[in-house]
C-alpha positions in Angstrom: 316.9 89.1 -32.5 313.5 88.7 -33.2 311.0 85.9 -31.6 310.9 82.7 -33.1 307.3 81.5 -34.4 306.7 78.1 -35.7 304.9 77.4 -38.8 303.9 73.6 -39.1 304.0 73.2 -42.9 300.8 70.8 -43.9 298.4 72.8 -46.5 299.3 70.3 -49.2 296.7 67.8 -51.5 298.8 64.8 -50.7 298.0 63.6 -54.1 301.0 60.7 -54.3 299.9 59.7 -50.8 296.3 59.7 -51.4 295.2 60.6 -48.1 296.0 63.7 -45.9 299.9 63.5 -44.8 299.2 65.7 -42.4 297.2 63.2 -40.5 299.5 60.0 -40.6 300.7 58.8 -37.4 304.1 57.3 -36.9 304.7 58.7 -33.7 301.1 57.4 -31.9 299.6 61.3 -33.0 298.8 63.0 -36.4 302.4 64.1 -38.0 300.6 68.1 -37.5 300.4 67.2 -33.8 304.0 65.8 -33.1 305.6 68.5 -35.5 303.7 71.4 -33.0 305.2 69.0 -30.2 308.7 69.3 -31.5 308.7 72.7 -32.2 307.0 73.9 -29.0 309.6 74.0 -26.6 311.9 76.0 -29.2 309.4 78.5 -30.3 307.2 81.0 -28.5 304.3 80.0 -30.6 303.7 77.6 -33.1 300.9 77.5 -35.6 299.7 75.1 -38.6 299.7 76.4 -42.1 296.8 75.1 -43.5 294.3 75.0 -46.8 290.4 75.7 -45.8 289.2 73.6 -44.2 291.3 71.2 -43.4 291.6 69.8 -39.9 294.0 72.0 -37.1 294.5 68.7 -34.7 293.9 72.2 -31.8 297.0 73.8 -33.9 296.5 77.2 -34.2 295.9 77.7 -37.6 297.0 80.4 -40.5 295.1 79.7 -43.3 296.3 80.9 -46.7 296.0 84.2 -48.0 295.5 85.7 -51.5 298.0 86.5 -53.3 299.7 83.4 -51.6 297.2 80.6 -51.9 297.9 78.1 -54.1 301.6 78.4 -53.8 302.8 75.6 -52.0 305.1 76.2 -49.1 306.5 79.2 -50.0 302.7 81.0 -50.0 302.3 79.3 -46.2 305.7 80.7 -45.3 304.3 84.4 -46.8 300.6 83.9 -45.3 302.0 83.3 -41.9 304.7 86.8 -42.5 301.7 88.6 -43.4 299.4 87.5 -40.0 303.2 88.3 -37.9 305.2 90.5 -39.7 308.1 91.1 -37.0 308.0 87.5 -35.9 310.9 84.9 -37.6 309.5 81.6 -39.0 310.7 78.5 -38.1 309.0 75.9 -40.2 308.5 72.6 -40.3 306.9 70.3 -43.2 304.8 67.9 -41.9 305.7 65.0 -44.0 309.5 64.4 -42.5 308.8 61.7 -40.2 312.6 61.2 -39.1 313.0 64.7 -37.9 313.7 65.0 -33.8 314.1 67.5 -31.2 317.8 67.5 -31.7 317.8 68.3 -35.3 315.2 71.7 -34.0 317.6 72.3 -31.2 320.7 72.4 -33.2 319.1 75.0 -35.7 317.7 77.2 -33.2 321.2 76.8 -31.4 323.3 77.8 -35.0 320.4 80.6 -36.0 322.0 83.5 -37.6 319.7 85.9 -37.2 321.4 88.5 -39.2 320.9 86.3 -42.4 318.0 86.0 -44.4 317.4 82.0 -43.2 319.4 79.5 -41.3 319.0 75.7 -42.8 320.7 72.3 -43.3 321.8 71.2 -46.1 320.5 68.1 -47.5 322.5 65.2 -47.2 321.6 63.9 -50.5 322.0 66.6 -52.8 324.0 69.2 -51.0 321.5 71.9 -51.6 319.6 73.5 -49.3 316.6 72.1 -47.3 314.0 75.1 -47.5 311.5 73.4 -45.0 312.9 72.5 -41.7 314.4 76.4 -41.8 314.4 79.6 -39.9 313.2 82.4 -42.4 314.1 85.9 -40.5 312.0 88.9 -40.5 314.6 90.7 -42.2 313.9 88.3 -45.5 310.1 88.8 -45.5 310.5 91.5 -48.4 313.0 89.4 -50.3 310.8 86.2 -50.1 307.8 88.6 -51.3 309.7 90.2 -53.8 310.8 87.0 -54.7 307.3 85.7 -55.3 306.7 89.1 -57.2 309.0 88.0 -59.7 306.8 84.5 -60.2 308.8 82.1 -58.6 307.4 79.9 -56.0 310.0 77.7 -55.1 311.5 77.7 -51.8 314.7 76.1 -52.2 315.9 77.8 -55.6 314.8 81.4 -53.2 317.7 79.5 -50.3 320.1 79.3 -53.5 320.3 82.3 -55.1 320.7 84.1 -51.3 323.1 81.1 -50.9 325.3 84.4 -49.2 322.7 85.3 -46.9 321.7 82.0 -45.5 323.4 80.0 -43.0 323.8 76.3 -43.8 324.6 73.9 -41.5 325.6 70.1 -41.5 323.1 67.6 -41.5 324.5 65.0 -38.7 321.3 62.4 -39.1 321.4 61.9 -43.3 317.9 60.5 -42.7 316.6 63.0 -40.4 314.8 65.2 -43.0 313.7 62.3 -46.1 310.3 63.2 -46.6 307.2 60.8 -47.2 305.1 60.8 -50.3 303.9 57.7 -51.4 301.9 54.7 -49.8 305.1 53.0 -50.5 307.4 55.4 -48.7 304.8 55.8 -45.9 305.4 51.3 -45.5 309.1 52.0 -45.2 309.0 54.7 -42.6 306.7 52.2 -40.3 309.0 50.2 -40.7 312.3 52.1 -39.8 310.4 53.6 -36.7 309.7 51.0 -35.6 313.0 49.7 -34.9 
């Protein structure tokens, strides 16, 4: 079983947000600082996927690489393969305020390491939820041929290996809603705070 890296997911524009998601605070910190948090205790290193730059919070940071930049998660997920090839990935977006240590604990605890990933399934949709997942070093050629082939998306990649990937039951049906909008941002105050 290979190591467990984590890979705080936060190299996006933000556009619907209009500020840098990456740097809200609904916790007291920046959401890049209490992701690393989350994930440290699970992981024997964590690191920040990032855009150039943009600011690490003291994260380690991978930055993205070409071919990957440009490519939303998935090319984060791929830069960070290419810096650690024999390490597995467990990443985390940085815009899912709701997540907890419990929901990291419980997929470290279920990993199936001789899959190609191990993530929940969404609550809302029953698909796949591509990024609060362990990808495995066994998938890095799948996911890169998988980008070869000109998709990008990391989901639709979870569903069409739907037999290699473990998926597991979401117990918290909020714990992985993700934050977008200045609207969305309000509401999430809001629940925290409560």
């Amino acid at each position: 079983m290979s190591a467990i890296y984590g890979l705080v997911l936060a190299g996006g524009q933000s556009k619907r947000m209009k500020t840098d998601k990456a740097q809200l605070a609904f916790h007291g910190v920046s959401q890049v600082e209490y992701c690393a948090r989350l994930l440290k205790p699970f992981c024997q290193d964590v690191f920040l996927s990032a855009r150039a730059g943009q600011d690490s919070n003291n994260v380690q940071p991978i930055f993205d690489r070409e071919p990957f930049t440009n490519a939303g998660p998935l090319g984060g997920i791929l830069s960070a393969f290419t810096e650690y090839p024999q390490r597995s990935w467990l990443v985390l977006a940085c815009d899912l305020p709701y997540v907890s240590a419990p929901v990291i604990e419980y997929l470290i605890h279920q990993r199936d390491p001789q899959k190609l990933a191990t993530a929940y399934t969404s609550a809302r949709d029953g698909l796949p939820e591509p990024l609060c997942a362990i990808y495995e070093s066994r998938g890095h050629k799948a996911l890169t041929d998988y980008f070869n082939s000109g998709k990008q998306c990391p989901r639709k990649f979870l569903i069409i290996n739907a037999d290699n990937v473990r998926q597991l039951s979401l117990q918290n049906k909020q714990a992985l809603d993700n934050i977008n909008t200045p609207d969305e941002y309000k509401q999430a105050m809001t629940d925290l705070s409560q």
